[in-house]
Each structure stands twice: as structure tokens, then as C-alpha cells.
N, C-alpha and C positions, 0 to 999 in steps of 0.2 A: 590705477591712474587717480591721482587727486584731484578734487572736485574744480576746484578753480581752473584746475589743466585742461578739464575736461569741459568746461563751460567756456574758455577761452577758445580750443578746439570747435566747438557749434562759432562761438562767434567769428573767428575766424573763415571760417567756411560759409558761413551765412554773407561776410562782406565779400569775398573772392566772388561769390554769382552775384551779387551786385553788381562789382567791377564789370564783371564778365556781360550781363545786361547790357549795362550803361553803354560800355562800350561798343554792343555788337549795335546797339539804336543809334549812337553818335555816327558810326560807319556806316549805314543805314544798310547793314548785312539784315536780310530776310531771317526771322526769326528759325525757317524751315530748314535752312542751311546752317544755321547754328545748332538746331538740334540733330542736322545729318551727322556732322561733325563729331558732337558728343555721343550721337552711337555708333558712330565708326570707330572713335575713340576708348569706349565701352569694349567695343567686340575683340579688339588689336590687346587691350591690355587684357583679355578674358582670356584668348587664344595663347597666350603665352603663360597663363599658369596650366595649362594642359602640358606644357611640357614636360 
């Protein structure tokens, strides 16, 4: 992967949990339920490369 692709890729990612912050604070979602979430979300997409 070329360097720009791959620095574009961190950035990218870096603004998406941004987004993804901002927005759980503007909803005023409990930060503990956002991160239930993404380890639910963790575990669901883990469980399926066991397949």
C-alpha cells in the first residue's frame, strides 16, 4: 500500500471516532453503552471468522 493511501487510511479512521464521539455526546448516549456496543460489535464480527 502506498504511503499517502496509507496515511489517508489513519486519517480517515481517526475522523470516523471523532464523528462517532461527537455524536454519541450530542445524543447524550452514556459513553459505557457506546463502548458496550463496540464490544459487542468486536465479538459478532470475531465470531464469524471462526467460521
Amino acid at each position: 500500500m502506498p504511503l499517502p493511501h496509507f496515511l489517508a487510511l489513519i486519517a480517515f479512521v481517526i475522523l470516523a471516532a471523532g464523528l462517532t464521539l461527537g455524536l454519541a455526546v450530542w445524543a447524550d448516549l452514556p459513553l459505557a453503552a457506546l463502548g458496550f456496543a463496540a464490544l459487542a460489535g468486536s465479538l459478532v464480527l470475531g465470531a464469524r471468522q471462526w467460521r
